[in-house]
N, C-alpha and C positions, 0 to 999 in steps of 0.2 A: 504493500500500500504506500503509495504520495504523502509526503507530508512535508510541511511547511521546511527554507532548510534552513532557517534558526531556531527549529525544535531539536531539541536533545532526544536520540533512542536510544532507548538499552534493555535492560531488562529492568523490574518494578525494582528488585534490592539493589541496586545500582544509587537508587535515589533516597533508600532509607539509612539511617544512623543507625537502627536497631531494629529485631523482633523480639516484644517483649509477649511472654506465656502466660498462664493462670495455673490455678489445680483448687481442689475442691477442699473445707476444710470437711472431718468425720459430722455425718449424718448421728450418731450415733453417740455426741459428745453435746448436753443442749446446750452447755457456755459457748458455743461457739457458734451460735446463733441468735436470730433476735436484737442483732446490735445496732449499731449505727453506721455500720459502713457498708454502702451501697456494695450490691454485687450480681454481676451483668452472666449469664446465661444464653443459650443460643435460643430461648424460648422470648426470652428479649427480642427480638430481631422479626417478630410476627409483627408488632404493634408499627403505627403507622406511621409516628415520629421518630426522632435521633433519641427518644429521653425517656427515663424512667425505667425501672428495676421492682422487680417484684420481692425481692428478697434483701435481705442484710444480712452481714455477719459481725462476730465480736473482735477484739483488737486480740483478744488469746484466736479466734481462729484463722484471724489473718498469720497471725507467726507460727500456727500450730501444720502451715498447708503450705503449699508450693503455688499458692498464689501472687498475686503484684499488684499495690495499687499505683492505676494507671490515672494520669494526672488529666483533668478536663478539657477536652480541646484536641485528644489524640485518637485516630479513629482507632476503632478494633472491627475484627469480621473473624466470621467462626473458619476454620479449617474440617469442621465435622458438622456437617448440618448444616442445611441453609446458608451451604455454599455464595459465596460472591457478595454475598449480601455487608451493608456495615453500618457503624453508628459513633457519631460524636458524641460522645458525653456533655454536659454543663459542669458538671462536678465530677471529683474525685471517685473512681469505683474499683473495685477488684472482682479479678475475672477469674472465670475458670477455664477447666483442662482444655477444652474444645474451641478456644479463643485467644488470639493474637494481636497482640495494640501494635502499632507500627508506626513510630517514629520518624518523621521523615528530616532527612537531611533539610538546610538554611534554603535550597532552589525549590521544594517542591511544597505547596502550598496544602493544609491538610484540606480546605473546603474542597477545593480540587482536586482532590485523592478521590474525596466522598463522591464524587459525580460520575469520577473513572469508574468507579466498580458498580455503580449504579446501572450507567451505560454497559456492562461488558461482565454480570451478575452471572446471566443464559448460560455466556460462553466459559466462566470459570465455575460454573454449577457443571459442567458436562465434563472439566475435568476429573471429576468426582470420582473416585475408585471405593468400590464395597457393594453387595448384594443389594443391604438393607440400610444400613447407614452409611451415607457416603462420607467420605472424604479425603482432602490432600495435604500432602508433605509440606514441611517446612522448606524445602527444596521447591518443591514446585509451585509455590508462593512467590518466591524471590525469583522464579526467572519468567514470570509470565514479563509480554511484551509489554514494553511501554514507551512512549513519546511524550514528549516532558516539553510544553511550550514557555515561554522566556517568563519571570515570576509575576512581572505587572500583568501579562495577557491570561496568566492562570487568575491571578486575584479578580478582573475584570470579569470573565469567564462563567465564576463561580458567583458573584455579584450576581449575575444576569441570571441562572440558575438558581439562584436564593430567593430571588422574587415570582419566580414561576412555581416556586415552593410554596409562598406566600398564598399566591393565589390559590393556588390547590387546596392551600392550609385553610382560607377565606371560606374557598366553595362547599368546603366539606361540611365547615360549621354552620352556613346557613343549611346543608343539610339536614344536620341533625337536628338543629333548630325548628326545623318545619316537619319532621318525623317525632320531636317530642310534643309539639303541637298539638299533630295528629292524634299519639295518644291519648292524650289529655282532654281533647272531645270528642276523640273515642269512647274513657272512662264516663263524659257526663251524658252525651247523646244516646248512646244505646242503654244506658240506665233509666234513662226518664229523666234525669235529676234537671238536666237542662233541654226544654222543649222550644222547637218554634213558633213564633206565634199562631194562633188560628188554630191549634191544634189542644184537643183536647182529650177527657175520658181516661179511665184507667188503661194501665199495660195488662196484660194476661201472664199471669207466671205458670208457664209450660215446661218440661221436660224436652230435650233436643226427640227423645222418641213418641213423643206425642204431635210433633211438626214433620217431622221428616221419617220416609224410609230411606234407610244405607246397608250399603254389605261391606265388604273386601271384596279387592281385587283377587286378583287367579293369576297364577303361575305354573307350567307343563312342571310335571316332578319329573325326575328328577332335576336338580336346575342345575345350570352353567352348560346343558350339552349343548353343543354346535349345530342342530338343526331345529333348535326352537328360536335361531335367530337367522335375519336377512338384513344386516345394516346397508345393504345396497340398495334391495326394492321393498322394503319391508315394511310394514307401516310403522307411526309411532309406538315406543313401549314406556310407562312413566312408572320410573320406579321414583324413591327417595331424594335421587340426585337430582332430578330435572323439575321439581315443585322450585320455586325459585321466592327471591325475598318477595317479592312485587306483585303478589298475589298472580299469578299468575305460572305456563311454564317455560321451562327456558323454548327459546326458540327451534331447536331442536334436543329429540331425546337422547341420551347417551346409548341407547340402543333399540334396534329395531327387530319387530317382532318377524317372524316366518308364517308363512299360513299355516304351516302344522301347529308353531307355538299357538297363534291365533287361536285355534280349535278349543284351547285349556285354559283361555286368558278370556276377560272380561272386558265386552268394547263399551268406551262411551262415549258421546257425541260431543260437537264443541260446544261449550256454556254449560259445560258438567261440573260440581261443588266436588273438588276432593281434598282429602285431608293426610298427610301423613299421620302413622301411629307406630313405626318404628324409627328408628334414629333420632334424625332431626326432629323431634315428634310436634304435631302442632301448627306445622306449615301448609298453610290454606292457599288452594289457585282454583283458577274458573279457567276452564281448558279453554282455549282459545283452537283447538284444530281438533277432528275428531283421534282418538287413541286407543291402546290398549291397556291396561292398568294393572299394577302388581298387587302383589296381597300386602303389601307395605302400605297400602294406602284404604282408604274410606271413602265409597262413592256414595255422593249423596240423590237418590234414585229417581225419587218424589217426592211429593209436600202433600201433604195432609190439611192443609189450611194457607189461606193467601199469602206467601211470599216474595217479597223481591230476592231475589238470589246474589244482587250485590251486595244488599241491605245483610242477605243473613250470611254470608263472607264475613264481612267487621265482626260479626255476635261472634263466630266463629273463632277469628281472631282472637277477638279481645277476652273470651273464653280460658283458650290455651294459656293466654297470657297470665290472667289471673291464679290458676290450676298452677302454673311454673313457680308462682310467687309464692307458692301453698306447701310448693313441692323441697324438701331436705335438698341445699346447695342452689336451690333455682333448676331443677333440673327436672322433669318428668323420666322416671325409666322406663314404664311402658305403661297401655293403655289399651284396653281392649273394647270392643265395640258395646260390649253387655255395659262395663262402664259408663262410657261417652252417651248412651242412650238416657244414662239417670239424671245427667247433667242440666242444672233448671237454667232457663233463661228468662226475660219479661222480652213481650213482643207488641209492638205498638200495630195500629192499625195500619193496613198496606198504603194506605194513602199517606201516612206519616214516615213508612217507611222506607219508599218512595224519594221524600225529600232528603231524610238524611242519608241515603245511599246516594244520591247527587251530588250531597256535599262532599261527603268524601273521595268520590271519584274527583270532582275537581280540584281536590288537596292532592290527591295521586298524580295527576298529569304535571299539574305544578310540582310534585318532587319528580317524575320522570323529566318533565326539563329540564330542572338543576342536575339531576342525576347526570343526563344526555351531556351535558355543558362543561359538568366536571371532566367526566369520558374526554372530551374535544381538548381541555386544556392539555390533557394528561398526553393526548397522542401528540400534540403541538411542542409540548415541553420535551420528550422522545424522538421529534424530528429534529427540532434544534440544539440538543446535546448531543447526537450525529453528529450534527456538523461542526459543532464549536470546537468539541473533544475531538477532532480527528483533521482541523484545518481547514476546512473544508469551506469554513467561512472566519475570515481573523475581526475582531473587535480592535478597534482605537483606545490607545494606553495615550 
């Protein structure tokens, strides 16, 4: 590859002063936990920032471990796990076994490190060697490739990258902002507690098995053979993975049913209510194409009494949600149909119900915008660290 030719190549430890390690102190020892001093894990490295740490340890189990602490402002990135990936501290942290801080020499700028491995995550994830847990050498750290632009254009660079972070950081928050919203008259709307004008009369407190008939879905036994599926010409199959946040399913299924599977499986048409009640249990969509459905999930067949079906989506929702907050950890472990039938709800008239499915559809398309908008920043900011990090385009120092 071209590159600018007052960039510096060499390889990445070319440019560093050091690699500094971690290690863990004993699980097994409780003074050595619980303490004040932050300490960074490769489970760190999911969360969507450079900050924050789930854990601490005590000053006996910093000296009691082959840990280091690693001073605020120096990246680290794991060598085992979530390869490529990395994070600037604000404060002072100690790492462990599966993670390396990287000191860079006076030329190379750390925000600018940050961006490099950001850009080039993929391709140091695929050096990963191991079955189950991947990972790579100390050696093969220090000689990935690298191109090192002069220090004002890396500072400059990273500037320009820090505000498209900004923005991301921006968008996200008005996300959730408008997702706790949502909530929140969620909680009061589908209660009664807050009604629309015009609207009156008591709610009915029903049972979900007194509104609706549901079953499970169906799946050929034994499962995983290779002709109960056709991911070529096959139609949809919606297991667990393809219920998506957005009430709805993903746009396509992760796999496709065979007409033999078809035979053993359960079809249902688009605008069908399903509900997972394995895994992720809880996740509500209105199929938008028609499908086949697994037994991981809950079709809701028919209604028994006048419902809107967007309307009883949110009940739905907001349902699970409540049950999670009920549930040891926030967690439902499972849930079976006989259950989910006892589950009471209060049900406004269709004509009320009606409105407030309106509203919240039009809180959904307003977060599917912002949603969409984030997406666009995200590919914008991905096109132009292409180009910055690789010369392709030079900024003015």
């Amino acid at each position: 590859m071209e590159y600018p030719k007052d960039w510096l190549k060499g390889e990445l430890g070319d440019f560093l002063d050091s690699i500094v390690g971690g290690g863990t102190p004993s699980r097994d020892v409780k003074e050595y936990w619980n303490g004040s001093i932050p300490w960074c894990t490769v489970k760190d490295f999911s969360k969507p920032n450079r900050f924050g740490t789930e854990e601490y340890i005590t000053d006996k189990g910093l000296k009691s471990s082959a840990t280091n602490i690693i001073r605020s402002g120096i990246l680290i990135t794991p060598t085992r796990m979530a390869l490529g990936r990395a994070i600037i501290y604000n404060v002072d942290v100690a790492i462990n076994q599966d993670l390396k801080a990287l000191y860079p020499k006076t030329e190379l700028d750390t925000i600018f490190l940050y961006y490099w491995f950001e850009r080039n995550k993929s391709f140091i994830d695929s050096l990963g060697n191991g079955s189950t847990v991947k990972g790579i050498t100390l050696s093969e750290l220090r000689s990935l490739s690298f191109i090192l632009p002069p220090l004002p254009e890396q500072q400059k660079i990273a500037a320009i990258l820090s505000k498209w972070d900004e923005l991301i950081e921006h968008q996200t928050q008005l996300i959730a902002a408008k997702e706790k919203q949502k909530t929140s008259l969620m909680q009061k709307l589908l209660s009664g507690e807050v009604r629309f004008p015009g609207f009156e009369g008591e709610w009915e407190e029903v049972t979900l098995g007194e509104i609706a008939e549901f079953r499970r879905g169906s799946f050929p036994q034994p499962y995983g053979l290779p002709e109960w599926y056709d991911d070529e010409n096959g139609m949809p199959f919606v297991q667990v993975y393809d219920v998506d946040e957005n009430m709805l399913l993903k746009p396509n299924t992760k796999r496709k049913i065979s007409e033999l599977g078809a035979e053993q499986s359960v079809f249902v048409k688009k605008g069908t209510l399903v509900i997972t009640i394995q895994g992720s249990i809880g996740r509500v969509a209105k199929t938008q194409y028609d499908a086949y459905v697994d037994r991981t999930l809950l079709i809701f067949k028919s209604y028994k009494t006048k419902i809107n079906v967007d309307y009883f989506k949110y009940v739905l929702l907001l349902l699970f949600e409540i049950e999670k907050m009920k549930a040891p950890g926030g967690t439902i472990k499972t849930i079976t149909k006989e259950v989910l039938t006892q589950f009471n709800v209060v049900i406004p008239k269709i004509e009320e119900q009606n409105k407030i499915a309106s509203t919240f559809s039009s809180i959904d398309m307003e977060l599917q915008s912002l949603k969409d908008e984030l997406e666009a920043i995200k590919l914008q900011k991905k096109g132009l660290m292409q180009q910055l990090l690789t010369g392709r385009i030079r900024v003015n120092v």
